[in-house]
N, C-alpha and C positions, 0 to 999 in steps of 0.2 A: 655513078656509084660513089658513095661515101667513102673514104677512108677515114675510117672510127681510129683506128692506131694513131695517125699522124696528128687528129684533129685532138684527141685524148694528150698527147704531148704536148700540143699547144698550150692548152688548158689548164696543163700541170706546170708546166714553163713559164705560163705564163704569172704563176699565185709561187712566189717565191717561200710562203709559208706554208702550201700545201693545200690538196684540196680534199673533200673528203669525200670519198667513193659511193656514197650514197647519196652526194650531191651531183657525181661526177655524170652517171647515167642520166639526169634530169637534166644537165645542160648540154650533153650529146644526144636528147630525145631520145633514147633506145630504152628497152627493159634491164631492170639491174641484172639477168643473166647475160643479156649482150657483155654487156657493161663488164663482169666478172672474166669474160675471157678476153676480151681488148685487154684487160688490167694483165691478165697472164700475158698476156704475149709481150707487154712494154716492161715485166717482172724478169721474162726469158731471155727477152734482149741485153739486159741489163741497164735501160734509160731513166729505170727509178726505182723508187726504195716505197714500202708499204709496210706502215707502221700501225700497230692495234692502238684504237682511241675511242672512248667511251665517249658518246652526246649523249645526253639526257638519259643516264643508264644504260643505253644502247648501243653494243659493241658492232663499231665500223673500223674504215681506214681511213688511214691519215695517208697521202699519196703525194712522194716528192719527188722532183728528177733529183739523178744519181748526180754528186758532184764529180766533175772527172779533173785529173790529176793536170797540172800543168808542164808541159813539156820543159824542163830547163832552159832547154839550148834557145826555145822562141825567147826569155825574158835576159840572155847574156848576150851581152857582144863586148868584144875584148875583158874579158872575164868581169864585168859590170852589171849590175842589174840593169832592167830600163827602169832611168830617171821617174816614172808613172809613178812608181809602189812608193808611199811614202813623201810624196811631193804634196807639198800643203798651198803651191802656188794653183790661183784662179787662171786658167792661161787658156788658149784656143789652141788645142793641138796642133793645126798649121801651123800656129805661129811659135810654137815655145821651140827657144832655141838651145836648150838642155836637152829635148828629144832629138832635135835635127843632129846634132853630133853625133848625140849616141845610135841613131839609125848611119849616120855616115862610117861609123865606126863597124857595126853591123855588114855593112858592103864592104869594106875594106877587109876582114876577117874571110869573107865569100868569098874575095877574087882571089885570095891566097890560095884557097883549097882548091 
């Protein structure tokens, strides 16, 4: 058996611009009434957002995932941001050694508490 909900997230996850719901049914092969209540249930969940958008005079939706909020505490350690946000350097995360501190820093703040 399908799961139309998880495979619908994908879908919508995956089109960071959105997709539109009368496209949405024809690339999950169901009927657009399938389709309208997969959209309610990922609506109820709260994993995305459903905006009115007119194609060709024709009122659909625009279907996004929900942006969700970023935990503070994951991007602080020793009251710092992570080096990431903002870093203009070309680097291989393994190797950038601005993050290795600041994940060192990270563990050390842990083993306190």
């Amino acid at each position: 058996m399908v799961d139309y909900e998880a495979e619908a997230l994908k879908i919508i996850q995956s089109h960071p611009e959105g997709v539109l719901q009368s496209e949405l049914w024809k690339l999950l092969n169901i009927d657009s009434r399938k389709c309208s209540r997969v959209v309610k249930k990922l609506l109820d969940a709260g994993v995305i957002d459903r905006l009115e958008f007119k194609k060709d005079g024709i009122k659909t939706f625009l279907l996004k995932r929900k942006k969700k909020g970023v935990e503070p505490s994951l991007i602080l350690a020793g009251g710092e941001l992570v080096p990431c946000i903002g870093c203009d350097r070309e680097c291989q995360v393994e190797e950038c050694d601005i993050l290795v501190d600041w994940m060192y820093q990270l563990a050390i703040e842990e083993l306190k508490e």
